[in-house]
C-alpha positions as CSV (number, residue, x, y, z in Angstrom):
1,X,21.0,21.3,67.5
2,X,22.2,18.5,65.3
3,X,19.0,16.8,65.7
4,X,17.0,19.6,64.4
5,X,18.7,20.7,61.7
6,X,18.5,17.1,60.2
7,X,14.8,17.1,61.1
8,X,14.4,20.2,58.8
9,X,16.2,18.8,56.0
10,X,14.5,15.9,56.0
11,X,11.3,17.9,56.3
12,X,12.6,20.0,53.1
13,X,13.7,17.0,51.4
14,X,10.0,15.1,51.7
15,X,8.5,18.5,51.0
16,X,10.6,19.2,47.5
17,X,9.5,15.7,46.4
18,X,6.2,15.2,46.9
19,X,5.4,18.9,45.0
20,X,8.1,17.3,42.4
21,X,5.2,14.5,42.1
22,X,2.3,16.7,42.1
23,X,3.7,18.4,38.6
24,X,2.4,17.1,35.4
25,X,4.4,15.5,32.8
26,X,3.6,14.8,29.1
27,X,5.8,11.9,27.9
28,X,5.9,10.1,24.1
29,X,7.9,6.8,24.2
30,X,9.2,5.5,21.0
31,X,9.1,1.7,20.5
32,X,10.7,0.1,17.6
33,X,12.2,-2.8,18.5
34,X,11.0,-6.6,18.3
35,X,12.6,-7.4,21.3
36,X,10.1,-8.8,24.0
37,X,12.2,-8.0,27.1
38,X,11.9,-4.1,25.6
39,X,7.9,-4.9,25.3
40,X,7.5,-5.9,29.3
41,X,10.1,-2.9,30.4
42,X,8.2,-0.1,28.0
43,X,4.7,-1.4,30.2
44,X,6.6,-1.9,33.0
45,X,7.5,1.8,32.5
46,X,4.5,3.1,31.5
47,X,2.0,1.6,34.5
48,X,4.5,2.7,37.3
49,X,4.2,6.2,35.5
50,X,1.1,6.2,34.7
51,X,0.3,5.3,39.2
52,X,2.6,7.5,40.4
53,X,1.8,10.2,37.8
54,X,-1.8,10.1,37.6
55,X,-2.2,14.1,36.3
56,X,0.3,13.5,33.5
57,X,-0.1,12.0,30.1
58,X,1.8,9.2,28.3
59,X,2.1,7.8,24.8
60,X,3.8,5.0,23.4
61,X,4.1,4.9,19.7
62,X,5.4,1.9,18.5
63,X,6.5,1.1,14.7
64,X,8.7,-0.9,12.5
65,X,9.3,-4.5,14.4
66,X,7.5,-3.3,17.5
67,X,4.3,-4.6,15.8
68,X,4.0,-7.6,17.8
69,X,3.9,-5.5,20.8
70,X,0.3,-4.8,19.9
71,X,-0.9,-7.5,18.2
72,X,-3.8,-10.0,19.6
73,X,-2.3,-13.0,18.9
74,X,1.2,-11.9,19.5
75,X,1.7,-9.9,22.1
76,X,3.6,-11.1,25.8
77,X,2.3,-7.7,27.2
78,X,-1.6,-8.4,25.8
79,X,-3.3,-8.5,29.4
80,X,-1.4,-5.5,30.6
81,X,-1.3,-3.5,27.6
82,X,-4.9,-3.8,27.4
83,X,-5.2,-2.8,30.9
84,X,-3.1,0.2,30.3
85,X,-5.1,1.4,27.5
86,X,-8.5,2.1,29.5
87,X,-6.7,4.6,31.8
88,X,-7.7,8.2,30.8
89,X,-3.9,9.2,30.8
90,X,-2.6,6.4,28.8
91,X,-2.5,5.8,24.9
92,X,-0.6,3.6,22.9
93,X,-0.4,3.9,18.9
94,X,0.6,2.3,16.1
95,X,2.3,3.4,12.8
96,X,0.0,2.8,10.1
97,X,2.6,2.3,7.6
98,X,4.1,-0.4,9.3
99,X,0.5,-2.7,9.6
100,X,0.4,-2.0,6.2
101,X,4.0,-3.4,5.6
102,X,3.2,-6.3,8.2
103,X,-0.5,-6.8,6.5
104,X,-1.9,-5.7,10.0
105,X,-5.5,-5.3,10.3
106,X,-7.4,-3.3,13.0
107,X,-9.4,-6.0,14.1
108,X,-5.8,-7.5,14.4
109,X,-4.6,-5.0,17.2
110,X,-5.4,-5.3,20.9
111,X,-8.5,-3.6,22.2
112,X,-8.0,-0.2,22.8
113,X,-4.8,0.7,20.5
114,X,-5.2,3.0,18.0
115,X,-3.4,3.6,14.7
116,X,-1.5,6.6,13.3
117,X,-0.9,7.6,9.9
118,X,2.7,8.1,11.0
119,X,4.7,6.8,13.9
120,X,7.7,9.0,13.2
121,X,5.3,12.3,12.9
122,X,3.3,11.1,15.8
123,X,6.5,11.6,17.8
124,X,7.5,15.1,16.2
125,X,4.2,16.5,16.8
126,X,4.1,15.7,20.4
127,X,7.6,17.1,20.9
128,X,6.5,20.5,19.2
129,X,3.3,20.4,21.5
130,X,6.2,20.3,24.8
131,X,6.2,16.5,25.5
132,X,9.3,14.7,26.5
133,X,10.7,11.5,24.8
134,X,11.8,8.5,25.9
135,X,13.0,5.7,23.2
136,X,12.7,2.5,24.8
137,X,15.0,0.0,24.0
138,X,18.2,-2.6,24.9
């Protein structure tokens, strides 16, 4: 009797978590830092997410000193990054205000990444359209 009763919960168990899977998500991460080791964990994040997810939808803004995060010549998380941004359910931005402050160029920004006029409002906007949020940092 033991035996079977553990073979149904298990049985309920792998049931309520694969239908947990199988329900989209919307989720906006918020990247501000210059850190590096925040760069590799936010795409570290984002591509296990974005596999295991694949009906959900993910952003990552990034603004102030996350600039680097995005930038050509700069990035640690270029290959990846640029990778991540041809998925249909993946998008990373960046703050326009901030490539202005930073003297940022489009032609400057990995393949892919697209600017905002806002980072902040970017975030806000996606919240008030039901996404969740996630601020990446240390």
């Amino acid at each position: 009797m033991k035996t079977i009763i553990k073979v149904v919960c298990v049985f309920m168990l792998s049931n309520m978590f694969m239908m947990a899977q199988q329900v989209p998500v919307k989720i906006v991460f918020d990247v501000t830092s210059s850190d590096t080791k925040v760069h590799q964990s936010t795409v570290r994040h984002v591509k296990a997410m974005s596999q295991a997810y694949p009906n959900s939808q993910f952003e990552v803004v990034m603004y102030s000193g996350a600039i680097e995060m995005v930038l050509k010549d700069k990035s640690v998380v270029a290959e990846d990054l640029g990778a991540l941004v041809k998925k249909d359910n993946v998008d990373f931005v960046i703050c326009q205000g901030t490539m202005k402050r930073y003297k940022a160029k489009d032609s400057d920004l990995i393949p892919g990444v697209r600017s905002v006029p806002d980072g902040i409002l970017e975030i806000v906007e996606k919240q008030q359209q039901g996404w969740s949020y996630i601020k990446e940092g240390r």
